[in-house]
C-alpha positions in Angstrom: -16.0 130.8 -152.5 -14.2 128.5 -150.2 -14.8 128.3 -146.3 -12.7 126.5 -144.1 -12.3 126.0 -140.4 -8.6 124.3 -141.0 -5.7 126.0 -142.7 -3.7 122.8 -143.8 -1.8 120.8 -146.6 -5.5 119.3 -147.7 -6.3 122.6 -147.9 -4.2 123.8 -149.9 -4.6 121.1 -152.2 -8.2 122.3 -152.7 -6.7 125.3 -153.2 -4.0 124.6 -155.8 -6.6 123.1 -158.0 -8.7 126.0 -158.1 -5.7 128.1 -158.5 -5.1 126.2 -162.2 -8.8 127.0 -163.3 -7.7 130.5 -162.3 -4.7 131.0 -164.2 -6.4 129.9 -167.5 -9.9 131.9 -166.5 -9.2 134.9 -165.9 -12.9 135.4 -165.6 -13.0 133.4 -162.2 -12.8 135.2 -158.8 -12.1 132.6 -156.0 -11.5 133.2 -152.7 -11.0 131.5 -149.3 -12.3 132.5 -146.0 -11.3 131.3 -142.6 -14.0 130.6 -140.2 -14.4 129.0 -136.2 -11.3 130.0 -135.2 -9.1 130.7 -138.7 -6.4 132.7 -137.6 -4.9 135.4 -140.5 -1.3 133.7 -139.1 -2.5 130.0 -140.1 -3.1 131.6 -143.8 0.1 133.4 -143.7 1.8 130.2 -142.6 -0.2 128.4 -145.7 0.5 130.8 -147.9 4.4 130.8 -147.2 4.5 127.1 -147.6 2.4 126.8 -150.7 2.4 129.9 -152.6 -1.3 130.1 -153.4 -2.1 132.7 -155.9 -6.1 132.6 -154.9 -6.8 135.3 -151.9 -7.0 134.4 -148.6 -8.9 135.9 -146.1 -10.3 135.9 -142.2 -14.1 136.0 -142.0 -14.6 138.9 -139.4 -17.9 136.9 -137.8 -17.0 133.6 -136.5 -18.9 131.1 -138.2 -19.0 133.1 -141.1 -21.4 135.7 -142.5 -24.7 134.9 -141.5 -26.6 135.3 -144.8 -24.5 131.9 -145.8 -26.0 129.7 -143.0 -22.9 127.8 -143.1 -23.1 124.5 -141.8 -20.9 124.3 -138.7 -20.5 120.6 -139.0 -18.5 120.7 -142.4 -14.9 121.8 -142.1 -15.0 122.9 -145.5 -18.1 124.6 -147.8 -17.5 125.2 -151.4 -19.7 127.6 -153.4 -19.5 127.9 -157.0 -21.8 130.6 -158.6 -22.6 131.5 -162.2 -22.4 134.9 -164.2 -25.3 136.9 -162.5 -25.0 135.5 -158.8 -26.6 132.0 -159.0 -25.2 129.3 -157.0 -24.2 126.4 -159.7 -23.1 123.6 -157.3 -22.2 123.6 -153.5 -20.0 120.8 -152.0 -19.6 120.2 -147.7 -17.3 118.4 -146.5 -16.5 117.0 -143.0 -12.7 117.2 -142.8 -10.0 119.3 -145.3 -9.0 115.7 -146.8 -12.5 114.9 -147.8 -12.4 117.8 -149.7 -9.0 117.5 -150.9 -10.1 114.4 -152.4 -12.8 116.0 -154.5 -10.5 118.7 -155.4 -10.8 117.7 -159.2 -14.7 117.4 -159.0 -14.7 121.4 -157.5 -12.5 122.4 -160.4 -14.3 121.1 -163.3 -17.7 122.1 -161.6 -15.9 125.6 -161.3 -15.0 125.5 -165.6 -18.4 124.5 -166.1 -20.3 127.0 -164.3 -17.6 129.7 -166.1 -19.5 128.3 -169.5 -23.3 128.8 -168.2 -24.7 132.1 -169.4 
C-alpha cells in the first residue's frame, strides 16, 4: 500500500517501479491512496500522463483510515505486507522525491516479502 499527499512525476516513479514487480508477480496487489487533500482529478491527471497499471484510489477520510495512524508529516508511507497480513517493511518519506529515490529499495523489499511464507 502506498499513501501519498502529492500526485506528481516522483510519484509516479514510485509507482512505475512497483508496477514492474507487478507485471512479473502476479501474486502482488499494490495500490495507492490519496490522502490530505488528494483529489481523484490529480490521479486521473497522473494516470493520463503516465499510464500506471497499479490502482489508484482517493482515501474517503482525510488523513487516511484511522487504524493506519499515518504519520502526517511524511508525504509518502509505504507498506509492504506478507502472505497472511504481516507488515514486512514500512518506508516514510518527507517529500514524493525522497521516495522516488528509494524507489528500487521499495521494489526489491516488495519481491522479497512475495518469497516469505
Amino acid at each position: 500500500m502506498i499513501f501519498t499527499q502529492k500526485a506528481d512525476d516522483d510519484l509516479a516513479s514510485l509507482v512505475k517501479a512497483v508496477d514492474a514487480v507487478q507485471k512479473t508477480h502476479a501474486d502482488l496487489g499494490t495500490v495507492v491512496v490519496g490522502v490530505s487533500g488528494v483529489e481523484p482529478s490529480d490521479f486521473e491527471k497522473l494516470q493520463a500522463t503516465h499510464k500506471l497499471t497499479t490502482p489508484l484510489t482517493v482515501s474517503v477520510e482525510k488523513d487516511g483510515p484511522k487504524r493506519y495512524n499515518l504519520n502526517k508529516e511524511a508525504a509518502v508511507t509505504v507498506l509492504i505486507y506478507t502472505r497472511g497480513g504481516n507488515i514486512f517493511k514500512n518506508f516514510a518519506f518527507r517529500d514524493t522525491k525522497s521516495a522516488a529515490a528509494q524507489a528500487a529499495d521499495i521494489a526489491k523489499a516488495a519481491e522479497q516479502a512475495l518469497e516469505k511464507k
